[in-house]
C-alpha positions in Angstrom: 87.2 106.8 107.8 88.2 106.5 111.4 91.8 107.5 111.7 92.9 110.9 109.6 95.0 110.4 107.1 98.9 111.8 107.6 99.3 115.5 106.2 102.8 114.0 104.2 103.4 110.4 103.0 106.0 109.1 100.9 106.3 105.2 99.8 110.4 105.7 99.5 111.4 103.2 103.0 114.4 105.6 103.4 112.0 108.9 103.9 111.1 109.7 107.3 107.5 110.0 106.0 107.5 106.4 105.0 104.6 104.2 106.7 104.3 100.5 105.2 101.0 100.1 107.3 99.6 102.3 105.9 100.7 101.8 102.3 99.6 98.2 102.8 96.3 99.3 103.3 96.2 101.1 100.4 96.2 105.0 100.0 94.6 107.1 97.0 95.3 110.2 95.4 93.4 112.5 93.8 94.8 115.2 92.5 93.1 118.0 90.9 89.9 116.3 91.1 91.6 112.9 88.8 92.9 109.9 89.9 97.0 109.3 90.1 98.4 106.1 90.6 101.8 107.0 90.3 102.2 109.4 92.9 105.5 108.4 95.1 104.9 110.9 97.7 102.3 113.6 99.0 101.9 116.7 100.9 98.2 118.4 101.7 99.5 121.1 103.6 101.9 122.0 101.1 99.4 121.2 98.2 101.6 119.5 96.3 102.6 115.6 95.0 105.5 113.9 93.4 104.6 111.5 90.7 107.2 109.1 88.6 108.6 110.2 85.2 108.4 106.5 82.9 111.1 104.7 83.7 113.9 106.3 84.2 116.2 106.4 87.2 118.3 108.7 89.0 122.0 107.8 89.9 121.1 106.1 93.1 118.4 103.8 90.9 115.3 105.2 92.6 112.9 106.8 90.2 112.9 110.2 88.9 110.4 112.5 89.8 108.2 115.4 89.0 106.7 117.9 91.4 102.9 118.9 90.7 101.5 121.5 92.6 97.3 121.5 93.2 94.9 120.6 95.3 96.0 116.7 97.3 92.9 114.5 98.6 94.5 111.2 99.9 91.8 108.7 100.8 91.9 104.9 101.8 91.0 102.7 99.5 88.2 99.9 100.3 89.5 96.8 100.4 88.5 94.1 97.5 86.5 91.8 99.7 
């Protein structure tokens, strides 16, 4: 990996931690030592991620959430060549 990985990343555009670049190039999660692909937004520092709860909505139609607190090890995917 040659660029570090921000230490809090969100995939919500109206977050301040919001970065489509990087979200384009695809981002992992593993928290706890297992896979998430649900995960809406991250902190490492913080050790903590917030994943989506099925499909229901809050009042302003963005997802609900659930905080998890653990370990965080984002990663970039590799790209499907």
């Amino acid at each position: 990996m040659s660029e570090p990985l921000p230490d809090r990343l969100s995939s919500d555009p109206s977050s301040p931690f919001h970065n489509a670049e990087l979200l384009e190039r695809g981002v992992g999660i593993r928290f706890k030592g297992a896979e998430k692909t649900n995960v809406e937004e991250y902190c490492v520092s913080e050790g903590w991620i917030r994943v989506s709860v099925g499909k229901a909505k809050d009042r302003a139609g963005n997802p609900m959430t659930v905080k998890l607190v653990g370990p965080v090890e984002p990663y970039l995917r590799d790209p499907a060549d």
